[in-house]
N, C-alpha and C positions, 0 to 999 in steps of 0.2 A: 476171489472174494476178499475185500480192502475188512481189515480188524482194526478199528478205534480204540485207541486209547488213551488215556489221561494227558494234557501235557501237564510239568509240574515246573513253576516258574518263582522266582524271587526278585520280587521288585523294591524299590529304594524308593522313600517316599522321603523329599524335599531337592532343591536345586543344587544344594550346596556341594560345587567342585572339591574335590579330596584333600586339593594342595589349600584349602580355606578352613579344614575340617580343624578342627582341635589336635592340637599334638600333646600324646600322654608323656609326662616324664617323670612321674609319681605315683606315691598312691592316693595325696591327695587329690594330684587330677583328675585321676579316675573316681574319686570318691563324690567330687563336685558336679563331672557327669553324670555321673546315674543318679544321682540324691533328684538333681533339676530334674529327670525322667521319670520319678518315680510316681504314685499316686497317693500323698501326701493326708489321702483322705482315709486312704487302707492303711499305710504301713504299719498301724500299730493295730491291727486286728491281723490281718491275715499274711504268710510269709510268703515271698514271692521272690523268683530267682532270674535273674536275669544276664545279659552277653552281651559283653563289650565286643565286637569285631575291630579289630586292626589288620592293615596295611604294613609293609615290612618300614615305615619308616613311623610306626609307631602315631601313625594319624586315624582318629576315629573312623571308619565306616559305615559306622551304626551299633546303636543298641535296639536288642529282642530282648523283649520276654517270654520266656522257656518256662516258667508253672510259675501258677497260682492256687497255692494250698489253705491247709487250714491255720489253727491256731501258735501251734507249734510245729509244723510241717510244710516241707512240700516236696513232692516227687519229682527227681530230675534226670529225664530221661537221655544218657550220653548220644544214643542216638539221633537223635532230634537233635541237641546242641549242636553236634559234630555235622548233621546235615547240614546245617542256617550258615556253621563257618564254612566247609567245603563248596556249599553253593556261591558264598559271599567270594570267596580266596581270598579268605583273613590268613594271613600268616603267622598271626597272632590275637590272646584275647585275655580279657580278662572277665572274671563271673563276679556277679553279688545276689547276696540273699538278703534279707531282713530282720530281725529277731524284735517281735512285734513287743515282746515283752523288755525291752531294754539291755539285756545282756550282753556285753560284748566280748564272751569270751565265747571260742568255739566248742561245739559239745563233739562228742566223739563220730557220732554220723557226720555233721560236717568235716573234718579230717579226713575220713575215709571216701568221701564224693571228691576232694580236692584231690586226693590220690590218685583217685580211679579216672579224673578228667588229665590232670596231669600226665597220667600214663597212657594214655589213648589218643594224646595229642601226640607225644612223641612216636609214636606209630605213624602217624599222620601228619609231620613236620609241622603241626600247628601249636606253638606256642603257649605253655599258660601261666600269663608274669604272675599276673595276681587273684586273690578272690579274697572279698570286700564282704565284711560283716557291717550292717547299716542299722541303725536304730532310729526311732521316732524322734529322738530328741537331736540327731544330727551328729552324729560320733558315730565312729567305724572304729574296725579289726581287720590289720592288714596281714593276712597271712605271709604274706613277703618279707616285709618290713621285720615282723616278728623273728623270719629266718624257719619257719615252719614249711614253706612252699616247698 
């Protein structure tokens, strides 16, 4: 007797070859990638966390979005992140959230999710340069840059 089960797959949506893709060398780069991806109609109501996936030569692969929460929140499940890049074989990533309310300073939960993704990368030789605090009005917090990562 044949048992079925799920297949589970990860598709790329757009044509665009790798070696065409954007290459990160910043945090502004990264910061001008996701701001253009964002939903520019939400970001200042509700926070939302999203993944850059990189390639070891530092060229986009794509960005996910990994939750969309509430006002001041959102839940970010290391599992699931670490799924999208395992499946992707990003060798590298960078995350961003939003803070709907304009702040761009990190509260102490985000410090502790940058920790806890930081440490589960290197478990998983998966890289994490940076994570990007966004605001509505177009200004970031670069955990890196800062010397916080």
């Amino acid at each position: 007797m044949k048992t079925k089960v799920n297949e589970i797959s990860l598709k790329y949506l757009g044509n665009m070859r790798i070696k065409e893709s954007p290459k990160i060398s910043s945090s502004n780069d990264a910061f001008e990638k996701f701001y253009c991806q964002w939903n520019l109609n939400h970001i200042a109501m509700q926070e939302c966390f999203k993944l850059m996936l990189l390639n070891n030569g530092n060229r986009v692969k794509g960005i996910v979005e990994i939750s969309t929460g509430g006002i001041t929140a959102t839940l970010v499940d290391l599992r699931i992140l670490f799924a999208v890049a395992l499946k992707s074989l990003a060798t590298a990533i960078i995350v961003a959230h939003n803070h709907p309310s304009g702040t761009l300073l990190p509260s102490q939960d985000d410090k502790t999710l940058t920790r806890k993704i930081k440490e589960a990368g290197l478990l998983l030789d998966i890289k994490l340069l940076d994570h990007l605090i966004i605001t509505p009005e177009g200004k970031y917090f670069s955990f890196a840059d800062e010397g916080i990562l």
